[in-house]
C-alpha positions in Angstrom: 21.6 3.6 81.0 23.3 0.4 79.3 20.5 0.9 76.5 21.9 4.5 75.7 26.0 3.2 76.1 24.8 0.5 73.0 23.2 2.9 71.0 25.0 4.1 67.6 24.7 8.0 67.5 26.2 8.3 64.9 28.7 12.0 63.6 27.6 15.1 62.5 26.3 14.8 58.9 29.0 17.9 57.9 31.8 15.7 59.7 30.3 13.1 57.8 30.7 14.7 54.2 34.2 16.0 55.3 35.1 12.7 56.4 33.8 11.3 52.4 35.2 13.8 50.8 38.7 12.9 52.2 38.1 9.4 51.3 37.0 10.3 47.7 39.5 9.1 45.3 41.1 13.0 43.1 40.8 11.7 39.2 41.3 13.8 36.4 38.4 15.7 35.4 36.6 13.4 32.6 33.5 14.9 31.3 32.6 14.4 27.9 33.5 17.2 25.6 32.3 18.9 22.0 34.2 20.9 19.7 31.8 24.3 19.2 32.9 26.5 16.7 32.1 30.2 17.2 34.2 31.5 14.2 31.8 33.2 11.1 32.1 33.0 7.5 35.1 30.7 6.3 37.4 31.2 9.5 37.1 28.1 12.1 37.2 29.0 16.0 36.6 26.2 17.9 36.2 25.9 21.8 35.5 22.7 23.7 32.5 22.7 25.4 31.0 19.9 28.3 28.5 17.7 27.2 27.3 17.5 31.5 24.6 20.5 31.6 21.1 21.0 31.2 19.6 22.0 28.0 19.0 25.4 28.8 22.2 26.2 31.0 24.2 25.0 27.5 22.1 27.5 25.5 23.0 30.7 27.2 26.8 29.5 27.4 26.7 29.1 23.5 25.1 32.4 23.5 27.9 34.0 25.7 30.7 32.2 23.9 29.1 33.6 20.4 28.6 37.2 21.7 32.5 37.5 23.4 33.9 35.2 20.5 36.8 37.9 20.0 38.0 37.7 23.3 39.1 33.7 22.4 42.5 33.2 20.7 42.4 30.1 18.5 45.9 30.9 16.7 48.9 33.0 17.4 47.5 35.5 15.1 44.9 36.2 17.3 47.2 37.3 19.9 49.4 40.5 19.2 52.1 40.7 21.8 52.1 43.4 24.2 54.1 46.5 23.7 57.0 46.9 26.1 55.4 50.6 26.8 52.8 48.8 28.4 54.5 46.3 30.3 58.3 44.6 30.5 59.0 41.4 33.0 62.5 41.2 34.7 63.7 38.2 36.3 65.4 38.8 39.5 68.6 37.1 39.0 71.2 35.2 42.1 74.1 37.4 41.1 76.4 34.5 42.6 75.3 32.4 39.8 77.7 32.3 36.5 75.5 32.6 33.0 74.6 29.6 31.2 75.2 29.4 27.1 73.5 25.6 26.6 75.3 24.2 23.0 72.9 23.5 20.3 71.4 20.6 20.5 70.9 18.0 16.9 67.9 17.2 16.3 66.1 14.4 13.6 65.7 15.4 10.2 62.0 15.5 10.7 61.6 16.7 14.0 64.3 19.9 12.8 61.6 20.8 9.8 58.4 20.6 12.5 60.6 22.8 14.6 61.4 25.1 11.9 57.5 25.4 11.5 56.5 26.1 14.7 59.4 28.7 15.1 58.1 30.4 11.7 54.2 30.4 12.9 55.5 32.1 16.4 57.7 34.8 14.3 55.0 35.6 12.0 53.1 36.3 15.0 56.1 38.3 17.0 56.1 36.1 19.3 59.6 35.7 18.7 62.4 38.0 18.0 66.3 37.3 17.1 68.4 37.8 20.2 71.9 38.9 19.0 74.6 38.1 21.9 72.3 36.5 24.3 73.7 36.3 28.0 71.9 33.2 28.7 71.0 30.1 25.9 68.9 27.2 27.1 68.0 24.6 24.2 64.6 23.5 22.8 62.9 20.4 23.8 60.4 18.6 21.3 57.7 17.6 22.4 55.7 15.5 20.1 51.6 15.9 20.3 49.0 13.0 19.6 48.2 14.8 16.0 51.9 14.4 14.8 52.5 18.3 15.4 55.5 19.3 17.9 54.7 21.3 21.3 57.8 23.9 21.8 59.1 23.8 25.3 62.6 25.1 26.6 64.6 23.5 29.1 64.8 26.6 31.6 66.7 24.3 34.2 70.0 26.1 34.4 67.8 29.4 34.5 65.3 28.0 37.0 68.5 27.3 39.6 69.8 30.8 38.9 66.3 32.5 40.1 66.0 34.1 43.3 63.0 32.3 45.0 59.5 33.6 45.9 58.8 33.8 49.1 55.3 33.6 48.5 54.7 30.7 45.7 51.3 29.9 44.7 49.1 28.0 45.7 48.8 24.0 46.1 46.6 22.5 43.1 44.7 20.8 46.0 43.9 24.2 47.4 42.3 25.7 44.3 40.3 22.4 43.6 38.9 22.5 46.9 37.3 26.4 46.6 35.5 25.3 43.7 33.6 23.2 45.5 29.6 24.0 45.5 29.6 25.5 42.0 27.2 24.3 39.2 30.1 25.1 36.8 33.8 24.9 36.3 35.5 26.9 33.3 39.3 26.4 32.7 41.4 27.7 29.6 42.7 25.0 27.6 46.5 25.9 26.1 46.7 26.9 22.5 48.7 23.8 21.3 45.5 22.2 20.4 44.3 25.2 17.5 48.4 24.9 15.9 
């Protein structure tokens, strides 16, 4: 009897990789990348691809990538807006809340021509369009990229306050990790800042 008591017996091994998991230290995802480029003739569309799968596995991803190349927007030219036939979004707005008309903000010499680039590339596309009279005016935020080129954001604070809240938000980043768990792969869309 006192030899069983002394034995170790140890957990469950699926309480055991649980118990790991939680232990495991989250890090960004670092695999090593490639630039592939899919584009034909003298127009360049490259895609990142990982550098952390088999031979054969790459092969028939390069095939896919090649044979669904149009489906990959590299440019904001490669993305024509939708038609507000198809589809219009509203935001549902806290009536309570008074409008907010954000003064212009000055900018650097420099950074007001990389603006006035960017703003031109998204017009061009119709990404843009002039607002006459706007109810609500939030300013543009610089934000300058490791290439020198300026990422666009707009500082949607005021607007952000004035929203009416979801009552069912998305998910936790933790959450959607976690279900991809026992997969061989893992695709994710990078953002378009990286083909401007």
């Amino acid at each position: 009897m006192e030899e069983e008591e002394d034995e170790d017996v140890g957990l469950p091994p699926k309480l055991e990789r649980i118990i790991a998991q939680e232990d495991r230290e989250m890090r960004p995802h670092q695999e090593e990348t490639e630039f592939v480029d899919l584009g034909t003739g003298s127009g360049k569309r490259e895609v990142k691809v990982g550098m952390g799968m088999t031979a054969p596995i790459r092969k028939e991803l390069m095939a896919l990538l090649k044979d669904y190349q149009d489906i990959f927007a590299c440019s904001y030219q490669d993305m024509p807006g939708l038609s507000s036939d198809i589809v219009q979004h509203k935001l549902p707005l806290n009536p309570e809340c008074s409008l907010v008309k954000r003064k212009l903000r000055r900018m650097k010499t420099e950074t007001s021509l990389k603006i006035k680039e960017e703003v031109k590339k998204q017009f061009d596309a119709g990404f843009l369009a002039v607002a006459r009279y706007p109810k609500w005016v939030a300013n543009i935020v610089p934000v300058p990229k490791k290439d020198g080129k300026v990422r666009m954001c707009v500082d949607y604070r005021y607007l952000n306050r004035a929203s009416l809240k979801d009552n069912f938000p998305l998910p936790h980043i933790d959450v959607l990790v976690d279900n991809t768990t026992n997969f061989a792969l893992f695709s994710f869309m990078d953002d378009f800042s990286d083909y401007n």
